[in-house]
N, C-alpha and C positions, 0 to 999 in steps of 0.2 A: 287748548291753550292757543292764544291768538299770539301770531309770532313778533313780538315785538320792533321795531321801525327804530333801526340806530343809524348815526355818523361816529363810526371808529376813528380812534387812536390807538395804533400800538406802539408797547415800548413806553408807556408812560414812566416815568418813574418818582412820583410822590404825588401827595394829598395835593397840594398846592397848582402841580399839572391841573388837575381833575377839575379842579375848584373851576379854576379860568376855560378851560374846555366845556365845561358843563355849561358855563356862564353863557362861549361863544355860540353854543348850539341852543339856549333858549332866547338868546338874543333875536337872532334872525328867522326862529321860525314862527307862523301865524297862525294864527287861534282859528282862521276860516279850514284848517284841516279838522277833521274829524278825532279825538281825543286817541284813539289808537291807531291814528297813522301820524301823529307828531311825532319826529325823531327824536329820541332820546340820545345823551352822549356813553357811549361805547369805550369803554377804559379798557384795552387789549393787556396782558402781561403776560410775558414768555415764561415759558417752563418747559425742560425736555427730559426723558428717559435718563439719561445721565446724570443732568443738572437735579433733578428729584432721587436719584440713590448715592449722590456724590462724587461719582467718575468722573475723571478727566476730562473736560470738552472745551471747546475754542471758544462757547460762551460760557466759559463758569464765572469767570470776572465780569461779565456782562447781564447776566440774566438776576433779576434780582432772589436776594432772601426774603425766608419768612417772613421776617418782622417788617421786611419791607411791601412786599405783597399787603399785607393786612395793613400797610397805610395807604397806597394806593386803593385799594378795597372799603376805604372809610368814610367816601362821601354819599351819603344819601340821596336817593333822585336818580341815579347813574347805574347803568350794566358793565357792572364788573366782572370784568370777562377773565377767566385761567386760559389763555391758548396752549396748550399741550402739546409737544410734538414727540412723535416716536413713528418715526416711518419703516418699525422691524417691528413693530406690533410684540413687544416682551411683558408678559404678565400685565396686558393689557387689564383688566378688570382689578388686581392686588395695586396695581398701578398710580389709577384714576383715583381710589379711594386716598390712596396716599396724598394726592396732589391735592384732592380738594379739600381735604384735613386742613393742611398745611397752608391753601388758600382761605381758611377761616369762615365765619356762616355767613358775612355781605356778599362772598363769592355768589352772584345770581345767572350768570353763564359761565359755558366750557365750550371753548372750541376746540375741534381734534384734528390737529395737523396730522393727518394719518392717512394712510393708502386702505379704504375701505376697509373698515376692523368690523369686525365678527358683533350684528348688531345683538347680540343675544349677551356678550361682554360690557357692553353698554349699559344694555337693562340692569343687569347684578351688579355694574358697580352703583349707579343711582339706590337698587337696592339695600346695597350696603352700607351707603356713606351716609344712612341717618339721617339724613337731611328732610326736616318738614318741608320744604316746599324744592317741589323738583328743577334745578335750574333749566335755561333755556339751554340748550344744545347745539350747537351749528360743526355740519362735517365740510370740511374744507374738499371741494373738488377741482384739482389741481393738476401738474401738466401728467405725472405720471396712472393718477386716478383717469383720468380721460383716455390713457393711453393701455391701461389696464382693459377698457373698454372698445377698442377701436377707434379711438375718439368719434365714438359714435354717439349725437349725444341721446338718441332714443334708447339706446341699449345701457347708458348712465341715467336714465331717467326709469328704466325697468329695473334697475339694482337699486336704486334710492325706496323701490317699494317693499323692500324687504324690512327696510327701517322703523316704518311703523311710526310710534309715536314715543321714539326712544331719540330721535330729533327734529329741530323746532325750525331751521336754518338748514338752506344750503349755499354755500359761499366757493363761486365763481371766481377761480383767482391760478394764471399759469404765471403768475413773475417770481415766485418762488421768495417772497423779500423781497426780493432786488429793485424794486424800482420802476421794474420795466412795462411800457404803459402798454393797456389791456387791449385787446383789438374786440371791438363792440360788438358788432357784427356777427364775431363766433360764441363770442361769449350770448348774444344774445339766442343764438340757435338752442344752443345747452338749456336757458331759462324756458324757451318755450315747450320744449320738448319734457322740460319736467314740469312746467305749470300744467302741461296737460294730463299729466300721469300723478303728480304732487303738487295741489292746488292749494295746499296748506302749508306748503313752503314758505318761510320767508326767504327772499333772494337775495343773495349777497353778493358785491360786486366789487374786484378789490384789481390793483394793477395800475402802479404810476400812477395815483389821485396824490394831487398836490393843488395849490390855488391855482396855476398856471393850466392843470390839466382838468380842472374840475368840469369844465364844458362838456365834456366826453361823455357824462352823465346825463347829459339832457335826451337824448333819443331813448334811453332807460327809463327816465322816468315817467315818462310819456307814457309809455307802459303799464310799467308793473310800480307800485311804490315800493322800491327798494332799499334796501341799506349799503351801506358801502363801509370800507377802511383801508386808510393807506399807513403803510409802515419805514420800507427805507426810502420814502422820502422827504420825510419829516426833517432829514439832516442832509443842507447842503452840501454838505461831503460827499451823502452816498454811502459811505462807512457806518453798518449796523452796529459799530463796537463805541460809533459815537451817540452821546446823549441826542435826544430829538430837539430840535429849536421850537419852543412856544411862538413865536412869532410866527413862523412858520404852519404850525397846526393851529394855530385862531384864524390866520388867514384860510389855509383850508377848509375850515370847517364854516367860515362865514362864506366862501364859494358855492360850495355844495352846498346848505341849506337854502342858499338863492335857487338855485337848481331846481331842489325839491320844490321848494313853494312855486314856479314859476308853472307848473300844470295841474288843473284838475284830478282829483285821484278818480282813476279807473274804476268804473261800474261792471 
């Protein structure tokens, strides 16, 4: 499976988001790329351990429901992403099948906010969830997964080979949410060190992208054709309890796509 070339949004929250984000991302990019390295728009939507068996959590009024998920999940042309979070790894595998139930069959990726899970729980939930075509996959490597490894990033790029082809995505991201913009430089050690060992990676590159930061992307993509996604900064607040501004992520995403198109894709 060739890993597919998106510009995220997370936190979308309806069909109507999607529509105009999809819009913004095929607006600005150019037919001189090759058909699978044109970005596609990337619909993020939160789901955690909690929020999935009904417990009490600081985003229950925040993270959407079912029926909401499956409108967000209903435009066509678009990777509609479940991001998953459980950084205690609980019935990882009974879990995941539940969440992509509930995510409905447009669901075409799963991200896994997770501290390296057990890739053999991966397999069996895919196994499980019935699913005719197997979504794209991306594992979130983040400040504690790094730190899990020394933050070394050759020693996170020899665990990523245990994976196998149980994921499609690795996605480069220490802001945790927050905002906080990405430092390139380290982040870009991490991508090399696992281009070399997982060449089949799609890289992911996430950390304070907003239209104002979107530049930061250009020594990246120089590189590697990668994808990106920003999340709390979609809301001039800063507050993930608040809805994302559209104006805000069309500007975004018409940044970055200048970005991307502005270099030659890598031979």
């Amino acid at each position: 499976m060739v890993a597919t070339r998106y510009i995220g949004i997370t936190d979308v929250a309806n069909r109507a988001q999607v529509e105009i984000f999809k819009m913004a991302c095929s607006l600005y990019r150019k037919d001189r790329l090759p058909r699978e390295q044109r970005p596609v728009f990337h619909a993020g939507v939160m789901m955690s351990y909690k929020t999935l068996h009904g417990f009490a959590s600081k985003w229950s009024d925040t993270f959407p429901s079912k029926e909401v998920i499956r409108d967000v999940f209903s435009v066509p042309g678009v990777m509609n992403c479940l991001h998953y979070a459980d950084y205690d790894a609980i019935d990882v595998t009974d879990s995941l099948v539940k969440a992509m139930d509930i995510a409905g069959p447009a669901m075409n990726a799963l991200q896994l906010d997770m501290v390296w899970p057990e890739p053999e729980y991966l397999m069996s939930a895919m196994q499980r969830s019935g699913r005719k075509n197997k979504p794209e996959t991306i594992l979130q490597i983040g400040r504690n997964a790094m730190s899990k490894c020394g933050d070394n990033p050759d020693l996170v790029a020899e665990k990523l080979c245990q994976y196998g082809d149980s994921i499609t995505h690795v996605r480069l991201d220490k802001s945790g949410g927050e905002g906080k913009e990405m430092d390139v430089s380290e982040l870009l050690r991490y991508a090399a060190a696992i281009h070399e060992r997982r060449p089949d990676l799609g890289k992911v590159f996430a950390g304070g992208l907003c239209a104002e930061t979107a530049h930061t992307l250009n020594s990246i993509m120089s590189i590697y054709p990668a994808s990106c996604d920003a999340q709390g900064t979609m809301r001039s607040s800063g507050d993930a309890h608040n809805p994302i501004e559209v104006e805000r992520g069309f500007e975004y995403i018409k940044k970055v796509a200048q970005s991307v198109m502005k270099f030659p894709v890598p031979t």
